[in-house]
Phi, psi and omega in degrees: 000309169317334193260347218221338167261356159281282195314306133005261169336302183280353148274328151349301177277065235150306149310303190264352170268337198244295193105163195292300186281011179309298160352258135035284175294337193267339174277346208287145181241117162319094188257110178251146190209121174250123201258096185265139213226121175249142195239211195149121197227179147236171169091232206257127221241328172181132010272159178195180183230186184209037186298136169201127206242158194216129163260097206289318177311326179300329167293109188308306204309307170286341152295339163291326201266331207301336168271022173256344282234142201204341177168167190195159189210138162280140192261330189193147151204165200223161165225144185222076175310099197270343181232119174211118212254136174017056177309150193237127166234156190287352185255132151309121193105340192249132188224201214283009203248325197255341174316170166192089178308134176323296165201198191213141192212140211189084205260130149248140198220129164320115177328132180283006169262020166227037157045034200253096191236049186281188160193132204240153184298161175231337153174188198198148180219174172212151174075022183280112188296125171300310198284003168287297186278011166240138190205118160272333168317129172279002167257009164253122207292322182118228210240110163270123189282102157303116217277140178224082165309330183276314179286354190258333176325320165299328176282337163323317186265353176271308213318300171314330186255000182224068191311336191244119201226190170197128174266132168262138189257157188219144171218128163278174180294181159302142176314159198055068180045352185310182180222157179222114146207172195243110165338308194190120193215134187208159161175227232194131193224095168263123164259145172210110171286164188225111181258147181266134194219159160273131189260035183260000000 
């Protein structure tokens, strides 16, 4: 009886120190799960736009976890140009070492089958050295994208029930007006969400 009323107490105090869902957050288990979406275009590399869509149900780690699935947030995301064939740029002199696109955009957007048709940002840059987003090593993640967490968080807490999206990349030209394009270009856009799950 002494033991079932020490314990009592301490959650109480534990309630009042924390509050209910603190409470809550402290049972919740950290699940990171990276969704990688490979995209490959010809033509024109910047300025140019991109979709390129992914289905999270294809992943066990997330079918394991989704009906446990309690809030989600992203945690990181990288673009990785793993191939870029022999790129031609318009200005003289400038080549994959010295470029530097104007700027970078970087949108999610939800499958038109949940009739969702916002689109929310996930982040934006300016000045970004072209030769950041190619890498053919495969342990090199590529370019991290600064994350604009208050817009991409509502799509972030939908992902468990809308497993299936698209990021669109947007590249302005180069500063001073150039162009870059390519015969054939491919890589890898990994987002990785941090799901909160219950591990009951």
């Amino acid at each position: 009886m002494k033991r079932l009323s020490t314990i009592a107490l301490s959650l109480a105090m534990l309630v009042g120190l924390f509050g209910c869902e603190e409470i809550t957050n402290l049972a919740l288990i950290d699940v990171p799960i990276t969704s990688n979406i490979n995209f490959s275009s010809t033509g024109n590399v910047a300025p140019s736009t991109s979709n390129d869509c992914v289905d999270l149900s294809d992943n066990k780690d997330f079918n394991d976890n989704k009906s446990r699935i309690k809030s989600a947030e992203v945690q990181e995301a990288w673009v990785r140009i793993a191939n870029l064939s022999s790129p031609q740029f318009s200005s003289p002199g400038t080549t994959l070492d010295n470029a530097v696109l104007s700027s970078a955009r970087y949108v999610l957007t939800f499958d038109p089958e949940y009739g969702d048709t916002k689109e929310y940002l996930l982040g934006t840059a300016t000045n970004v050295p072209l030769k950041d987003l190619v890498t053919s090593a495969e342990n090199l993640k590529g370019y991290k994208i600064a994350i604009d967490n208050a817009a991409i968080s509502p799509a972030a807490k939908l992902i468990s029930r809308r497993p299936k999206f698209c990021i669109r990349s947007e590249y302005g030209p180069l500063v001073g007006g150039g162009t870059v394009t390519s015969p054939a270009m491919n890589g890898t856009f990994a987002l990785t969400f941090k799901f909160k799950v219950d591990p009951l």
